[in-house]
C-alpha positions in Angstrom: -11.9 -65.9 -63.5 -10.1 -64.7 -66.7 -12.5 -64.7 -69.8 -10.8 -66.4 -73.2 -9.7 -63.8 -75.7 -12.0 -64.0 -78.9 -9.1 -65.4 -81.3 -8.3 -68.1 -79.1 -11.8 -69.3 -78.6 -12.9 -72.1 -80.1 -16.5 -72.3 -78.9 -19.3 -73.3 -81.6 -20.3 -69.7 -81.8 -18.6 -68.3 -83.9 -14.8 -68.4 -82.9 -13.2 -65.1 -84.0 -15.7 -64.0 -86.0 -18.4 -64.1 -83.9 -16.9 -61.7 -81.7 -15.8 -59.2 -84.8 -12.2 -60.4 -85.4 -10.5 -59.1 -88.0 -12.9 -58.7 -90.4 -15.1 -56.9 -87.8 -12.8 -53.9 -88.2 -12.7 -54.0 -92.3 -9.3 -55.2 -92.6 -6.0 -54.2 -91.6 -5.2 -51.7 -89.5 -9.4 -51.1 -88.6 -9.1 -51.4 -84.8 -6.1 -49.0 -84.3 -8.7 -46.5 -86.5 -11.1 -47.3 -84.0 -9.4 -46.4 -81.0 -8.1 -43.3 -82.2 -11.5 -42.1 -82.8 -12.5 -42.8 -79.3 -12.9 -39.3 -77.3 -9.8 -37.8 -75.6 -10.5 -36.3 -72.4 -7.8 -34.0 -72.3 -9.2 -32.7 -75.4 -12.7 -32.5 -75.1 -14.2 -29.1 -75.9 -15.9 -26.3 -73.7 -19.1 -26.5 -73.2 -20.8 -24.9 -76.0 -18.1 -25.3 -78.5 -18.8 -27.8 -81.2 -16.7 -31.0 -81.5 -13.6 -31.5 -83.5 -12.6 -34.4 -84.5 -9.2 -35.1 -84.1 -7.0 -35.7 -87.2 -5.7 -39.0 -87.8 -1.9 -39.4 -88.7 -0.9 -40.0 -92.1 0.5 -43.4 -91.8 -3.0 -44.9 -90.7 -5.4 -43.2 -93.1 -4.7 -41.8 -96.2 -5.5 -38.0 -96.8 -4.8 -36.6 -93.5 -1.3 -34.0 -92.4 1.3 -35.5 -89.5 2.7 -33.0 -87.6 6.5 -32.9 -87.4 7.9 -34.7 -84.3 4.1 -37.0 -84.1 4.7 -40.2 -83.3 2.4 -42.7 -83.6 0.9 -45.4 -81.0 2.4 -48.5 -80.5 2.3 -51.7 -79.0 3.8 -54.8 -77.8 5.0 -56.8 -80.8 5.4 -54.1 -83.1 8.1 -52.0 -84.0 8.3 -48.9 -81.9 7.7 -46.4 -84.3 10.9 -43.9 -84.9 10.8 -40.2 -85.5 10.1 -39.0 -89.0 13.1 -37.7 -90.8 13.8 -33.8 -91.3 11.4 -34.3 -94.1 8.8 -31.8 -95.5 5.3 -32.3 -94.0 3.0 -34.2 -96.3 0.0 -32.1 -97.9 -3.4 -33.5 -97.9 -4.2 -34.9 -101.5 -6.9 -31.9 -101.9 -6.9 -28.2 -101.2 -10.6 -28.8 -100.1 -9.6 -31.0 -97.4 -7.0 -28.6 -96.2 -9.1 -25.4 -96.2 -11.7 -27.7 -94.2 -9.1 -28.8 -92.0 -8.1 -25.0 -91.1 -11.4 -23.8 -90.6 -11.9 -27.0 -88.2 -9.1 -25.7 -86.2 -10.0 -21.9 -85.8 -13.0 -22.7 -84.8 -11.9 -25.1 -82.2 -9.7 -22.5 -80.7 -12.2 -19.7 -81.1 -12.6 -17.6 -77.1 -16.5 -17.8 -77.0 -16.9 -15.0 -74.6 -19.7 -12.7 -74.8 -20.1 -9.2 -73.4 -23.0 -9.8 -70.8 -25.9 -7.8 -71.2 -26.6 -5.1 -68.4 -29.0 -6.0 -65.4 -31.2 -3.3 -63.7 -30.6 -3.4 -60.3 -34.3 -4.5 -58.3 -34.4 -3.3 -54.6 -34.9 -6.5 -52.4 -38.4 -7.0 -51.2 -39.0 -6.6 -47.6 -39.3 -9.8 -45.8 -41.5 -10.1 -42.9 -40.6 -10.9 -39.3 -41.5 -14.1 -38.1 -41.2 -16.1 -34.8 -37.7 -17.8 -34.8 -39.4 -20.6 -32.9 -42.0 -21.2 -35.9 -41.8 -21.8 -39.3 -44.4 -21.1 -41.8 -46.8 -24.2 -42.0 -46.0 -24.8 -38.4 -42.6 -26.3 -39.2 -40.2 -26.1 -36.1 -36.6 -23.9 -37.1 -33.7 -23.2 -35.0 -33.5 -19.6 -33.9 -31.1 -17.2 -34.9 -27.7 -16.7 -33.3 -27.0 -13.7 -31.6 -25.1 -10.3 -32.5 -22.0 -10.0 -30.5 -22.2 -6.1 -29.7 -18.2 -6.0 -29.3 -17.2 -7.3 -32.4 -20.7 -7.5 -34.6 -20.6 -11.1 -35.8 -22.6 -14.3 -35.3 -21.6 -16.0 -32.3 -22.7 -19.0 -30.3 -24.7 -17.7 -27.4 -23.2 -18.5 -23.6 -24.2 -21.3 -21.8 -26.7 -20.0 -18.8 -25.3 -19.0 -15.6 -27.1 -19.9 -12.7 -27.7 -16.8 -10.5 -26.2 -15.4 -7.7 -28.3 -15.3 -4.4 -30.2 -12.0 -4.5 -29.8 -11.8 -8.5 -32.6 -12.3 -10.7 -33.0 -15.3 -13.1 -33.5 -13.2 -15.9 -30.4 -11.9 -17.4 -30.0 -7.9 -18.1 -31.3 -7.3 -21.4 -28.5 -6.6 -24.2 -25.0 -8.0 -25.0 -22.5 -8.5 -23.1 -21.0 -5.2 -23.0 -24.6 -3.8 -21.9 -24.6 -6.6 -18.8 -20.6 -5.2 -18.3 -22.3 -1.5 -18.2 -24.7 -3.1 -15.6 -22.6 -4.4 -13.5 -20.2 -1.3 -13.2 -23.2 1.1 -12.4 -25.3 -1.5 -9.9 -21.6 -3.0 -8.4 -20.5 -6.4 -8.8 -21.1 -7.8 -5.3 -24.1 -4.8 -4.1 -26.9 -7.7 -4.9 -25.4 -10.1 -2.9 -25.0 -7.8 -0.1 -28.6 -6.7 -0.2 -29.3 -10.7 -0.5 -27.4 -11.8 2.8 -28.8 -8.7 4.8 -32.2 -10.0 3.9 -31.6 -13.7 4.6 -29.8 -12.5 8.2 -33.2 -12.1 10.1 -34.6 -15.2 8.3 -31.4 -17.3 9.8 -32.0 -15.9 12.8 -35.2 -16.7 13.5 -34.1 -20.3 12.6 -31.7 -20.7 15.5 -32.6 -23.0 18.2 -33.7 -20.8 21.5 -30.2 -20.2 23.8 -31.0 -21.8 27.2 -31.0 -19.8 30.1 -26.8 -21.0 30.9 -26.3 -20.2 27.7 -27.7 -16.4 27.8 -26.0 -16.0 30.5 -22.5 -16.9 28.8 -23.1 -14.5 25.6 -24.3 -11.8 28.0 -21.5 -12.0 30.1 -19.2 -13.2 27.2 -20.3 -9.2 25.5 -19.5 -7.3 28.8 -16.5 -6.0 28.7 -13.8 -7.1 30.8 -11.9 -4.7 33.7 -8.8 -3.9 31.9 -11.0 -2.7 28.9 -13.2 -0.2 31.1 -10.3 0.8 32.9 -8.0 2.1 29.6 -11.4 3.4 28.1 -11.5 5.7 31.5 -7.4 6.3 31.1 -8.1 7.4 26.9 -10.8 9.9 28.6 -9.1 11.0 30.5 -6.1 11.6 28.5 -8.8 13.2 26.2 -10.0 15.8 28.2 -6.9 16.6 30.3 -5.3 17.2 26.6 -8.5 19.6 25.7 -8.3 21.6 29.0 -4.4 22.1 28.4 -5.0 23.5 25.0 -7.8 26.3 26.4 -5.5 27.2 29.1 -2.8 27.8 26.8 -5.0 29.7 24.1 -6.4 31.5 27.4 -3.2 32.7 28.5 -1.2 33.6 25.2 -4.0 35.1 23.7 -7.2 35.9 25.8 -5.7 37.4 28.2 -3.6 39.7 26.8 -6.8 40.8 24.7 -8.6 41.1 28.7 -5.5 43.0 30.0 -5.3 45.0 27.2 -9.0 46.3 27.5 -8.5 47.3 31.0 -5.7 48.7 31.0 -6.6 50.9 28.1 -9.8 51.4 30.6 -8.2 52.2 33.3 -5.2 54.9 31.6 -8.9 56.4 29.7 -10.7 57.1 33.1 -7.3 58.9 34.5 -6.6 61.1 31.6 -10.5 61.8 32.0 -9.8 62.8 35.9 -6.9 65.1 35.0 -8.8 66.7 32.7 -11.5 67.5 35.2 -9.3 68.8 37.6 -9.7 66.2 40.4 -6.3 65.7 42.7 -5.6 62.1 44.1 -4.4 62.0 47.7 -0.7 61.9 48.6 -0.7 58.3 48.7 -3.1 55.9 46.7 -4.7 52.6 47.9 -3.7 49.1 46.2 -4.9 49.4 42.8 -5.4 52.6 41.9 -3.8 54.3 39.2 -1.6 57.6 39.9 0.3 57.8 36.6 0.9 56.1 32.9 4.2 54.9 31.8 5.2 55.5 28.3 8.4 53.7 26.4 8.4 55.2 22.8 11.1 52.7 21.5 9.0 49.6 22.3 5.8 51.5 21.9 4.2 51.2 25.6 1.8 53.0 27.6 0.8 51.5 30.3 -1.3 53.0 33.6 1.0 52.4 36.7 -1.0 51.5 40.0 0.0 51.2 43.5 1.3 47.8 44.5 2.3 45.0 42.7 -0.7 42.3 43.5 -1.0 39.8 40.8 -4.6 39.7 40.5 -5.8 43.8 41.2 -2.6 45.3 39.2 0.1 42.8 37.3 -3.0 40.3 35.7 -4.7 43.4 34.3 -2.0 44.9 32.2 -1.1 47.9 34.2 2.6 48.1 35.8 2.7 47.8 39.6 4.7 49.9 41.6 6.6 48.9 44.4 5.1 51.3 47.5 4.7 48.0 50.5 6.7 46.1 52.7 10.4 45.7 52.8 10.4 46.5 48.9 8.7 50.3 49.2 10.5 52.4 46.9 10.2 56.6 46.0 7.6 58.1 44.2 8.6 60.2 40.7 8.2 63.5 42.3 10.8 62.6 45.2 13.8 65.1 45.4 15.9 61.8 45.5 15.1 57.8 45.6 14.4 55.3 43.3 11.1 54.8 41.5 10.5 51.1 41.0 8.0 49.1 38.5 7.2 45.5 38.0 5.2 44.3 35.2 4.8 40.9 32.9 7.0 40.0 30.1 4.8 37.0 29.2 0.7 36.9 28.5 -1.9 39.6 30.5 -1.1 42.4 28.5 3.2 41.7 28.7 4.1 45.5 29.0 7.8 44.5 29.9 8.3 41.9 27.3 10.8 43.8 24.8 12.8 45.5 27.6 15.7 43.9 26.8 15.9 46.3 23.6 16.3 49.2 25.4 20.0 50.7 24.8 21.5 53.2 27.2 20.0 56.4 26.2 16.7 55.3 25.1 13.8 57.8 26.8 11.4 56.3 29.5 8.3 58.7 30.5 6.0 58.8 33.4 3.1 61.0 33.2 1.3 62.2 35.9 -1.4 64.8 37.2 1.1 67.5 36.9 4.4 66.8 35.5 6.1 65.0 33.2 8.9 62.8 34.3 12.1 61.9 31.8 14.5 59.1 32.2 17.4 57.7 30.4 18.2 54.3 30.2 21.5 54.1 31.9 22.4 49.7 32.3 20.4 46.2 32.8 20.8 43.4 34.7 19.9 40.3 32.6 19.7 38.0 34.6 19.3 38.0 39.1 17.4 35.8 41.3 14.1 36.9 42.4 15.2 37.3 46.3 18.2 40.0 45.1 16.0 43.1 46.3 19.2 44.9 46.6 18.4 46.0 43.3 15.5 48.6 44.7 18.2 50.6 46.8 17.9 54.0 47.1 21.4 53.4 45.0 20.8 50.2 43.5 23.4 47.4 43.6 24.4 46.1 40.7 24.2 49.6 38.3 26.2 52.0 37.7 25.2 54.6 39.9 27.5 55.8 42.8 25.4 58.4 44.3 21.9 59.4 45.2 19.8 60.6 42.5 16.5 60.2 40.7 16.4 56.9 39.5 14.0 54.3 38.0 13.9 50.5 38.1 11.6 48.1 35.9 11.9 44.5 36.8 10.4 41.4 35.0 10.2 37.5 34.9 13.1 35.5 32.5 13.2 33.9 30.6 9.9 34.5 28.6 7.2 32.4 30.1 8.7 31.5 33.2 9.4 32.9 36.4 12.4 31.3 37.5 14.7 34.9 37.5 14.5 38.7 37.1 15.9 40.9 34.6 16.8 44.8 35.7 16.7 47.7 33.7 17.6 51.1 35.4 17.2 54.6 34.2 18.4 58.1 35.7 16.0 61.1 35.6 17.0 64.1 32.9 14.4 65.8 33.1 11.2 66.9 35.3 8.3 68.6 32.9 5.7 70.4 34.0 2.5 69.5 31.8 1.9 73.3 31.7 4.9 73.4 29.6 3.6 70.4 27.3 4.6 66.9 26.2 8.3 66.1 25.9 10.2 65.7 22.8 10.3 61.8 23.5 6.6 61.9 23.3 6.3 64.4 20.7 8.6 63.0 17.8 
């Protein structure tokens, strides 16, 4: 409901002049005074700055200066006010009121800052610890969040895990990098290893007893079946035979030639020790016994040569059989004419003959004996014959170059190396018989 404006009202109290009317603002042009002395927000003063009145334009009270350009409030009914002329401000009536007007002004606009006075600095007092769940006076506070040990700031503290089984309740003491640093040196899954191995003999024990069908099945269930024993046995076997192959071959590449070599060397000692004695071997020698020591300076030999070539009493202990039996007898050294023949191995147990195939025609072979000294030069070889081919044991062997009787020498040997499948032939034609009165040979000297 819209109240009655107090110069329409005609109600018994008063009418116009009970609520101030005209006469309530002294006259014309009172109440537009009024409101222009009502406080302007926008011009308000700082705090602690005094209050200035604003001025009042000329054309409502006499006395006071109108800026140029003001213009002056207006309202509905009236005439809207134009712009003042390019006219010459009006002066206040008194120099007093100006000067007071001035001084109004600077002080309005005066900075009221103040150079603050200097503080000592005071060092904080130390403030006690106290429970985060209590409060002084028993008062109940919330407790106080956390570090963070990565990034050192407040943060809002994890939710609680529940355990894993075999981890304690009670998390590792520290941040979260320290329960990281944990983790790596303890290992991530080692408690819950160490947890399951203890709960195994506790599960066990809670099984239901196996019935006595039922023992049976896992106990024949864990035997192993036949075709399981039987390539177990075949892997054994494949073990050992492979082991035993292995010492055989290390045995015969490289034992036994260290065996052969020790007799041998053993056997050509105890000879030169009987020459030197002055003890004289029969005309003929039994199987096995040394007569003489072979010596090929190119291939560096020396070898004791014993009668008959038996594998296990001659060849297999590195001396160089000769060939004094059977359909294969040959001539001794000191024959006036014949051929002197050798055998001995190529491969392992000592291999004397191994390098013969280096000899060139012209290279020096030497047999030594009791008395003389017995010279050959390598005349032709035969690389390869089969080993029935005797013919190469002749008095004038097939197969050289020799056309008449002579003193001749013949070394035969297994090829190729490590087999036994044919026979290579080297011959040789005496230059020279020595007596060891005269001394060693040039080929044995140089």
């Amino acid at each position: 409901m819209t109240a009655l404006r107090p110069e329409r009202d005609s109600s018994p109290y008063g009418g116009e002049a009970a609520y101030g009317g005209a006469d309530a603002f002294e006259g014309a042009g009172g109440f537009e005074a009024a409101v222009d002395r009502l406080a302007d927000p926008l011009t308000d003063p700082l705090p602690g700055q005094p209050r200035t009145e604003q001025p009042v334009t000329a054309g409502r009270q006499e006395g006071w200066y109108e800026p140029e350009g003001y213009a002056r409030d207006w309202y509905p009914g009236q005439d809207q006010p134009q712009p003042p002329a390019q006219t010459p401000p009006r002066q206040p009536r008194h120099a007093a009121q100006a000067q007071t007007q001035t001084q109004t002004q600077q002080q309005s606009y005066a900075p009221s800052y103040e150079e603050p006075a200097a503080v000592p600095y005071e060092q904080p007092a130390a403030v006690p610890y106290e429970d985060p769940g209590t409060a002084p006076y028993g008062q109940p506070v919330a407790p106080a969040l956390p570090l963070d040990d990565e990034t050192v700031a407040l943060r809002i503290p994890d939710a609680p895990e529940k355990p894993r089984i075999g981890e304690s309740a009670t998390p590792a003491p520290g941040g979260r990098a320290a329960r990281r640093k944990a983790a790596r040196r303890h290992g991530r899954h080692g408690g819950a290893q160490e947890a399951s191995e203890g709960l195994e003999p506790a599960q066990k024990g809670a099984e239901a007893p196996l019935s006595r069908l039922e023992a049976r099945r896992a106990a024949r269930a864990r035997k192993p079946s036949a075709g399981v024993v039987a390539s177990r046995v075949i892997g054994e076997v494949f073990i050992t035979t492979g082991v035993l192959m292995l010492l055989f071959v290390t045995y015969q590449l490289w034992w036994s030639n260290v065996r052969a070599h020790q007799q041998a060397g053993s056997a050509a000692h105890h000879l030169q020790e009987d020459w030197a004695k002055g003890k004289r071997n029969p005309g003929t020698f039994s199987p096995g016994q040394g007569f003489a020591i072979l010596h090929i300076p190119k291939l560096d030999v020396v070898a004791p040569i014993a009668e008959g070539i038996s594998k296990t009493k001659v060849l297999d202990r590195g001396m160089v059989g000769h060939y004094g039996e059977g359909d294969t007898k040959t001539a001794m050294p000191d024959a006036k004419s014949g051929n002197f023949g050798l055998a001995g191995h190529r491969n392992t147990h000592g291999e004397p003959f191994r390098y013969i195939n280096r000899l060139k025609p012209g290279d020096r072979i030497v047999v030594e004996t009791q008395d003389d000294y017995y010279v050959y030069e390598m005349t032709s070889i035969l690389p390869v014959t089969p080993p029935s081919n005797t013919s190469v044991l002749d008095p004038i062997p097939r197969g050289s170059t020799f056309t008449e009787p002579g003193r001749y020498i013949t070394l035969t040997t297994c090829t190729p190396e490590f087999t036994s499948k044919y026979r290579m032939i080297v011959w040789g034609k005496m230059v020279e018989d020595r007596p060891r009165s005269k001394g060693k040979p040039d080929a044995l000297v140089g």
